[in-house]
C-alpha positions as CSV (number, residue, x, y, z in Angstrom):
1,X,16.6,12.7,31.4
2,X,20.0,13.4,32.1
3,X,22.4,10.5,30.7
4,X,25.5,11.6,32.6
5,X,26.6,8.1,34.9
6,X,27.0,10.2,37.9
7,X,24.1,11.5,38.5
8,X,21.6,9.0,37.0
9,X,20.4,6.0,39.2
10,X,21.9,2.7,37.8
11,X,19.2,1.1,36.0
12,X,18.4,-3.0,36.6
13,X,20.6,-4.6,33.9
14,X,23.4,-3.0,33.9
15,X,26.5,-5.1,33.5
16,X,24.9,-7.7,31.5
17,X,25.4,-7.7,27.5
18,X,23.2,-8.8,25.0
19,X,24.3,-9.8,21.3
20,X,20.9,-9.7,18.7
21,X,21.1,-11.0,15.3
22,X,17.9,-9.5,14.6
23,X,15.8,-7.8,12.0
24,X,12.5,-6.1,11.3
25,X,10.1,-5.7,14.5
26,X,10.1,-8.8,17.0
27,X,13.6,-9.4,17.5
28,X,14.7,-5.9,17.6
29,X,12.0,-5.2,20.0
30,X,13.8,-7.7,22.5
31,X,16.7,-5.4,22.5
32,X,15.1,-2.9,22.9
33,X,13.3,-3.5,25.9
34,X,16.5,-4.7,27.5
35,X,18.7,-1.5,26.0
36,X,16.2,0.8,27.7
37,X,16.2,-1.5,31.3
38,X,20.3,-0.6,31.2
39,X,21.8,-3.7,29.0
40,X,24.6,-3.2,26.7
41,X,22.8,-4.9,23.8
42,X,25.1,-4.9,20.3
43,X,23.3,-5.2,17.1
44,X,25.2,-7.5,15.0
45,X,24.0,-6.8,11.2
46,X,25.4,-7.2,7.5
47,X,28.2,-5.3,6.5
48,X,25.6,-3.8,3.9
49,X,23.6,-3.2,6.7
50,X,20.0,-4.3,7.9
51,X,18.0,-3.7,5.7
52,X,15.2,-2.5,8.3
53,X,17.5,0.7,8.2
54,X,15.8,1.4,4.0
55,X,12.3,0.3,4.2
56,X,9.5,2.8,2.8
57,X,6.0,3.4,4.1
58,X,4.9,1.7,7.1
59,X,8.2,0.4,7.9
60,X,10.2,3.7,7.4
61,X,10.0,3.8,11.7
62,X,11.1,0.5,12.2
63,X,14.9,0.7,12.6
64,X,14.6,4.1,14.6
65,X,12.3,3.2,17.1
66,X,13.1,-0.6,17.8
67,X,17.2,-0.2,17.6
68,X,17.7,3.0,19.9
69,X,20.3,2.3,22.5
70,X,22.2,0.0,21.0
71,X,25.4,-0.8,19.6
72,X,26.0,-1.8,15.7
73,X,28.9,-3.8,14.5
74,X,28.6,-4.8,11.1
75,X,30.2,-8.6,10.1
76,X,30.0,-10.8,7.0
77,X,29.0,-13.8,8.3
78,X,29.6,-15.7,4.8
79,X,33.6,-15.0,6.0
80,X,35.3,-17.3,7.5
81,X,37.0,-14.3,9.5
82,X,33.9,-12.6,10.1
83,X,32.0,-15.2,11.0
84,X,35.1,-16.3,14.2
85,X,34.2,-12.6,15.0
86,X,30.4,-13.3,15.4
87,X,31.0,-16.9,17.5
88,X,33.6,-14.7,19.7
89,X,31.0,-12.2,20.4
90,X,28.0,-14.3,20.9
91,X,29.9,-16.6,23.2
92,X,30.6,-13.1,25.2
93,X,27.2,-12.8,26.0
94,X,25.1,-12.9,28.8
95,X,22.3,-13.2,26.6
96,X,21.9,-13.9,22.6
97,X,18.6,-12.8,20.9
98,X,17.9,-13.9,17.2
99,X,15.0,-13.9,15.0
100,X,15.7,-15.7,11.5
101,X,13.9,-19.0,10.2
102,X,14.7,-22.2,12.3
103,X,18.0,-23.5,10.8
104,X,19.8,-20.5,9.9
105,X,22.0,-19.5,12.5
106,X,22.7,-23.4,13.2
107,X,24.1,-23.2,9.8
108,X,26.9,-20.8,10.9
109,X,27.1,-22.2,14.1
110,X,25.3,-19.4,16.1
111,X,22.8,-21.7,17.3
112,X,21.9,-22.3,21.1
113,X,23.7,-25.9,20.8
114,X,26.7,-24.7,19.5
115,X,27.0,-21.7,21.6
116,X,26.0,-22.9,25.1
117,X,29.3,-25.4,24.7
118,X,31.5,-21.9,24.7
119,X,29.6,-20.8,27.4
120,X,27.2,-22.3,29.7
121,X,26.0,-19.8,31.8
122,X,24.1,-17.9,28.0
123,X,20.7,-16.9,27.4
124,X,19.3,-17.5,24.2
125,X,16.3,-16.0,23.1
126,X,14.6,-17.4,19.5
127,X,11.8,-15.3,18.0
128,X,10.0,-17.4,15.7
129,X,6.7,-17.3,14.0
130,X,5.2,-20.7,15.7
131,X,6.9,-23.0,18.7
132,X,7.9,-27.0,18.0
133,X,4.9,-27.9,16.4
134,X,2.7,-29.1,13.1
135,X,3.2,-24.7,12.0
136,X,6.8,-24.5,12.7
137,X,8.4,-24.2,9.7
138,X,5.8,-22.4,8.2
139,X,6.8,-18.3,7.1
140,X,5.0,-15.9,9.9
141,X,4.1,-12.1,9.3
142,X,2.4,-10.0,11.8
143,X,-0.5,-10.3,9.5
144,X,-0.4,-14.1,9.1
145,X,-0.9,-15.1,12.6
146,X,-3.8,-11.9,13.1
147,X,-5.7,-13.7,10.1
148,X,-5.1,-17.3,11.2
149,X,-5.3,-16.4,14.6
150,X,-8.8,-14.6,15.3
151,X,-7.3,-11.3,15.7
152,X,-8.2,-9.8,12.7
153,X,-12.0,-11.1,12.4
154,X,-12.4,-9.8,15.7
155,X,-10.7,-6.4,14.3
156,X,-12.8,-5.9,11.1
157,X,-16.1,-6.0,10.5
158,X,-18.6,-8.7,9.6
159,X,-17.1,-10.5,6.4
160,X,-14.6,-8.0,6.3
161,X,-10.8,-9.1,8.6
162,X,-8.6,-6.3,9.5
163,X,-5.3,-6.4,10.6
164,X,-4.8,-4.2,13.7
165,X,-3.2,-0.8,12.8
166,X,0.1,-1.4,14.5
167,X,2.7,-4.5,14.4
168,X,1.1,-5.4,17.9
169,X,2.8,-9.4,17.6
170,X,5.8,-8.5,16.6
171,X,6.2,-5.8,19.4
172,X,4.3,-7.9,22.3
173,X,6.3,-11.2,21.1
174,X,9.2,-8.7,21.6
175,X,8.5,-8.1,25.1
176,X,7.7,-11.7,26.0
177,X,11.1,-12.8,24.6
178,X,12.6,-10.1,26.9
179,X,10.5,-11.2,29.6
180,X,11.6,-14.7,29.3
181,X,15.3,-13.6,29.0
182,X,14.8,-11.8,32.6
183,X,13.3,-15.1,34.2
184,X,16.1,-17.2,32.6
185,X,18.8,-14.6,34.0
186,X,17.2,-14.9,37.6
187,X,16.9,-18.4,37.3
188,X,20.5,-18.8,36.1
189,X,21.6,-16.6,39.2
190,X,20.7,-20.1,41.1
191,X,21.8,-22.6,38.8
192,X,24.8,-20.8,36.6
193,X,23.5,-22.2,33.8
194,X,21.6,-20.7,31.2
195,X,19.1,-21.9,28.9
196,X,17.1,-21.4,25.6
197,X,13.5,-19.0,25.7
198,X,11.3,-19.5,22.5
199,X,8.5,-16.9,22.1
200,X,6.2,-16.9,18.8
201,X,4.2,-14.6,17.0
202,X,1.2,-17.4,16.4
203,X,1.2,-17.8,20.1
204,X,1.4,-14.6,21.0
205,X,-1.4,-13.6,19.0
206,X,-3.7,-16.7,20.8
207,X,-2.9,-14.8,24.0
208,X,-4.2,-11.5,22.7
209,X,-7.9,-13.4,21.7
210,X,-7.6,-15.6,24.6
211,X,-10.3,-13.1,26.2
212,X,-12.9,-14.1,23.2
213,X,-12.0,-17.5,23.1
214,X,-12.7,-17.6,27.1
215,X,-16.4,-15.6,26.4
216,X,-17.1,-18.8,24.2
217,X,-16.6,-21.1,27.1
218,X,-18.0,-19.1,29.4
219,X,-21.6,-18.1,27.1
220,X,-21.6,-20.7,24.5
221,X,-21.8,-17.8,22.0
222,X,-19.3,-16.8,19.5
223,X,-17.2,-13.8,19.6
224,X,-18.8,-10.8,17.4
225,X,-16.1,-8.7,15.4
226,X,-15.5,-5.8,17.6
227,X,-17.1,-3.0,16.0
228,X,-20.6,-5.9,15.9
229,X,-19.9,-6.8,19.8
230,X,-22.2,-6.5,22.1
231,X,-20.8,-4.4,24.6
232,X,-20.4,-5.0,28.1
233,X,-21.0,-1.5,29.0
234,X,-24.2,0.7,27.1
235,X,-22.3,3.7,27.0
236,X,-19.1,3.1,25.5
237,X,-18.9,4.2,22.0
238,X,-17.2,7.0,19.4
239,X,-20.2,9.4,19.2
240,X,-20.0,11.9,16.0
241,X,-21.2,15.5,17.2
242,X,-21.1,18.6,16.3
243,X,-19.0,20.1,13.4
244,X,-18.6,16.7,12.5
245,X,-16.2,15.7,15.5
246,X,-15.7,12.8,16.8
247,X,-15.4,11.6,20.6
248,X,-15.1,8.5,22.1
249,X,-17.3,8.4,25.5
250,X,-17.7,6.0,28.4
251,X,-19.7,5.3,31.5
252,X,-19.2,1.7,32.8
253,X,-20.6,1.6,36.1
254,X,-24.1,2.8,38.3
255,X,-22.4,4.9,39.4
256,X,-21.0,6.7,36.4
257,X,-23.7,6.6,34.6
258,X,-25.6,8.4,37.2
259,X,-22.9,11.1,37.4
260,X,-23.4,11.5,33.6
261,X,-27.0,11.8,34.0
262,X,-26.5,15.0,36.0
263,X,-23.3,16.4,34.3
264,X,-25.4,16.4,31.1
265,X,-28.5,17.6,32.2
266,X,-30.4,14.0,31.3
267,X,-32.6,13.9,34.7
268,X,-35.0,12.0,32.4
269,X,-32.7,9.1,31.5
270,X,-31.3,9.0,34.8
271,X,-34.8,8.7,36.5
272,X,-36.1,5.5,33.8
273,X,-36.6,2.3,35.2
274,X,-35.7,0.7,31.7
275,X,-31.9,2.0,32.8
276,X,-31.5,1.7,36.6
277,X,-28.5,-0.8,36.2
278,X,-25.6,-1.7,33.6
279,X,-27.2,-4.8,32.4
280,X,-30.5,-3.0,31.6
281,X,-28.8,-0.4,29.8
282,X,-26.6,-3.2,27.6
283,X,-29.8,-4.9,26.8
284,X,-31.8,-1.6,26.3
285,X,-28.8,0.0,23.8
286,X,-31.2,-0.7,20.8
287,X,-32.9,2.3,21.7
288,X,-30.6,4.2,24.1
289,X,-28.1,5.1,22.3
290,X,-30.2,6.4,19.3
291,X,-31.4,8.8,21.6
292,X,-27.7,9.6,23.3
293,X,-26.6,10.0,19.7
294,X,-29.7,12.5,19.3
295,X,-28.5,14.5,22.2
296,X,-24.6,14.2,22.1
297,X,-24.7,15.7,18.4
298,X,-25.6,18.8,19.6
299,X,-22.5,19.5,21.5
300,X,-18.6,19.8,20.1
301,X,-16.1,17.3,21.0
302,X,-14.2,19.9,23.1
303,X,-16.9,20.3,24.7
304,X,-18.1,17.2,25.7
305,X,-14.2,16.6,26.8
306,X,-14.4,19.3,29.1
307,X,-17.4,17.5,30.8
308,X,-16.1,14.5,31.1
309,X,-12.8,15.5,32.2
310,X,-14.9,17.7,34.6
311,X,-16.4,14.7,36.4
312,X,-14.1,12.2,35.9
313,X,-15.7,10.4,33.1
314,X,-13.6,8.4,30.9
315,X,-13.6,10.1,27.2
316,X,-11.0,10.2,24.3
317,X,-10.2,12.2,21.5
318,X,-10.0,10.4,18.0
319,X,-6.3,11.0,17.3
320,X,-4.0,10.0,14.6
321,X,-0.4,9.4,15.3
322,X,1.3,12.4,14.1
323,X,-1.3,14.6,16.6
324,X,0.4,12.8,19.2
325,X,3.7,14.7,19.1
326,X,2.2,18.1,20.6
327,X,0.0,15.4,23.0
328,X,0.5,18.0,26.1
329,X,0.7,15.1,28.9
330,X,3.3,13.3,26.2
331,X,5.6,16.5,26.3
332,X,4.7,17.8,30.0
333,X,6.1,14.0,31.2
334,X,9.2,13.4,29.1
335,X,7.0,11.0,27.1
336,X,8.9,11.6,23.7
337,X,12.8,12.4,23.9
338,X,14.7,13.4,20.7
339,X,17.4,10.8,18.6
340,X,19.8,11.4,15.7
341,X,18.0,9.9,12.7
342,X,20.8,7.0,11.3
343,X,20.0,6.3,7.8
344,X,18.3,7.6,5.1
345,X,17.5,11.1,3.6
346,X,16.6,12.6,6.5
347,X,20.2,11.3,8.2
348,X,21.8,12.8,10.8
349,X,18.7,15.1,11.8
350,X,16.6,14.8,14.8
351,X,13.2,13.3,15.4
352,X,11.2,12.2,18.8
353,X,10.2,8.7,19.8
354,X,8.5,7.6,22.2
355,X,9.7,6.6,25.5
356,X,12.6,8.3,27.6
357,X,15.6,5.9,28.3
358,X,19.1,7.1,29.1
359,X,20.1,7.3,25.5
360,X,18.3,7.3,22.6
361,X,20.3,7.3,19.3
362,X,20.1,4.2,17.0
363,X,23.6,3.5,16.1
364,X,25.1,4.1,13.0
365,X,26.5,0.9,10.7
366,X,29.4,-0.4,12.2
367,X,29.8,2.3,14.7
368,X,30.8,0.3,17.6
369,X,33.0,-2.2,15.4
370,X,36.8,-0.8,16.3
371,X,35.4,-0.9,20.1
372,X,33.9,-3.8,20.4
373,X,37.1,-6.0,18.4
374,X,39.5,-4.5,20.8
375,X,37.5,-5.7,23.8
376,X,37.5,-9.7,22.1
377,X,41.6,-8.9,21.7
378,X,41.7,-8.1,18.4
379,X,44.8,-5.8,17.5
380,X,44.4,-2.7,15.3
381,X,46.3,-4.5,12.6
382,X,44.1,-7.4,12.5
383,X,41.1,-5.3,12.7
384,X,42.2,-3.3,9.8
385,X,43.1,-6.7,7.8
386,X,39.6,-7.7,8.6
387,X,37.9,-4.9,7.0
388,X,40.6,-4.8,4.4
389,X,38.7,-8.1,3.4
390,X,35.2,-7.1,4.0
391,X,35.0,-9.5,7.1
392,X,33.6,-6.7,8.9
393,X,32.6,-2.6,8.0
């Protein structure tokens, strides 16, 4: 997409500026979402920098893909100077985003309380692991609240929890803070006040297993891990076939079922009473999908895909997440968009993330300091004295 002002549409939140003293997933997730929807959101970090930016293995994506869009000022908030800088900024803010455990940024006076008496009309958006209650002060991971929460029994198998594969709290408790800072924003149109949004991974995570916890109250019967459920739907299943592919294939209605019938020749199946409706195939799966299984095996994956696209049958590939980046629909739609790698060895080179905003690059440390000093009235000099002292980098 082209970024150029004049001849891209203005996107929703333009105008309004967001300040996040975030790390890690949730928090910078908030930002994101709102960088992406048009906010000028500044990412306020150590003058070390976040430390997001240096993680290995499964969190060598993190700063990249949550922090696009943004702009970094780096300030030492153990500074007297540095720390006038952050309460100046903050209070400049339409909306403030922060995701450290409950009493830190009280401590420097970057709390809600303190901050809403410099200006009334702020949004402030905590990210915490559990809202007021007996867990609140308790440490929350992604992982803690799947465990504790249901999430990843229902993921794993029988004796055997599972987190899911990606940091789905952190990034959905993201996304509700952002969606809360939205509703604040319109209600503060009406008010001109602001007010505080809370949004937690452990209650995040009860929303995501809300749908089990409802099948409970509706059947009296537990929840079965997922890959032990009984389906809603007979044929809905990863089917291993020839060449030793793999497919996932569906067919979760009469009418679909009877459409698959014919595109794979199975007049037999499709004329048996024991199958004439969805219910009698979900109680009959002991024994039909042995026999699909039979059948399917003797056909490739690509093939079967073909069908299915064919007839407009709902199938999947079994993917893994590097596959993705040649994903033709992914590339064909502007799907994944290239930014300027900030940190580490691979600095300063290119890479593609998902999602196509305006702008893409993460920022580097302290880019945006100079900038952003000048527009709270700080001279050259006195910006130059503060990094002289390390207030800010």
């Amino acid at each position: 997409m082209n970024s150029n002002a004049s001849s891209s549409p203005r996107l929703p939140l333009e105008g309004l500026r967001v300040v996040e003293f975030t790390h890690m997933v949730m928090g910078p997730t908030c930002g994101m979402v709102l960088a992406d929807l048009g906010a000028e959101v500044i990412k306020v970090e150590p003058v070390d920098g976040d430390r997001t930016r240096h993680l290995l293995g499964a969190g060598a994506g993190f700063f990249p893909m949550f922090n696009r869009n943004k702009k970094s000022i780096a300030i030492d908030l153990r500074s007297p100077a540095g720390l006038e800088v952050a309460i100046r900024l903050a209070s400049s803010a339409d909306v403030v985003a922060q995701n450290f455990k409950p009493g830190v940024m009280a401590k420097y006076g970057l709390d809600y309380a303190a901050l809403s008496r410099l200006n009334e009309r702020l949004v402030y958006v905590n990210h915490t692991g559990f809202l007021p209650g007996p867990y609140e002060h308790r440490t929350a991971l992604d992982e803690v609240v799947q465990m504790m929460g249901g999430l990843a029994y229902m993921t794993g198998r029988p004796g055997d929890p599972l987190r899911a594969g990606s940091s789905v709290n952190d990034i959905m408790g993201g996304m509700f803070g952002a969606i809360g800072a939205m509703a604040a924003l319109m209600q503060r149109q009406q008010t001109g006040r602001g007010q505080e949004v809370d949004s937690a991974l452990f209650e995040n995570n009860v929303f995501l297993v809300g749908q089990h916890m409802m099948q409970y109250a509706v059947t009296g019967q537990p929840a079965a891990p997922m890959p032990d459920r009984i389906s809603s739907w007979a044929v809905y299943d990863v089917f291993s076939v020839k060449d030793g592919g793999q497919i996932f294939l569906a067919a979760v209605s009469d009418a679909q079922w009877q459409t698959f019938c014919d595109a794979m020749g199975y007049a037999d199946l499709k004329a048996d009473p024991r199958y004439a409706t969805n219910n009698d195939r979900v109680r009959a799966r002991p024994t039909l999908l042995p026999e699909l299984r039979q059948r399917l095996a003797a056909h490739t994956a690509d093939a079967l895909a073909a069908v299915f696209e064919r007839h407009g049958l709902p199938f999947a590939p079994i993917l893994r997440p590097e596959q993705l980046f040649d994903d033709p629909h992914l590339n064909a739609t502007g799907g994944l968009a290239e930014i300027t790698l900030p940190d580490g060895e691979c600095a300063g080179g290119t890479a593609r993330t998902t999602l196509m905003p305006l702008r893409l690059d993460p920022p580097r440390l302290g880019q945006h300091t100079q900038d952003l000093l000048a527009g709270l009235g700080y001279t050259a000099d006195q910006v130059a004295a503060l990094r002289a002292c390390a207030a800010v980098a």
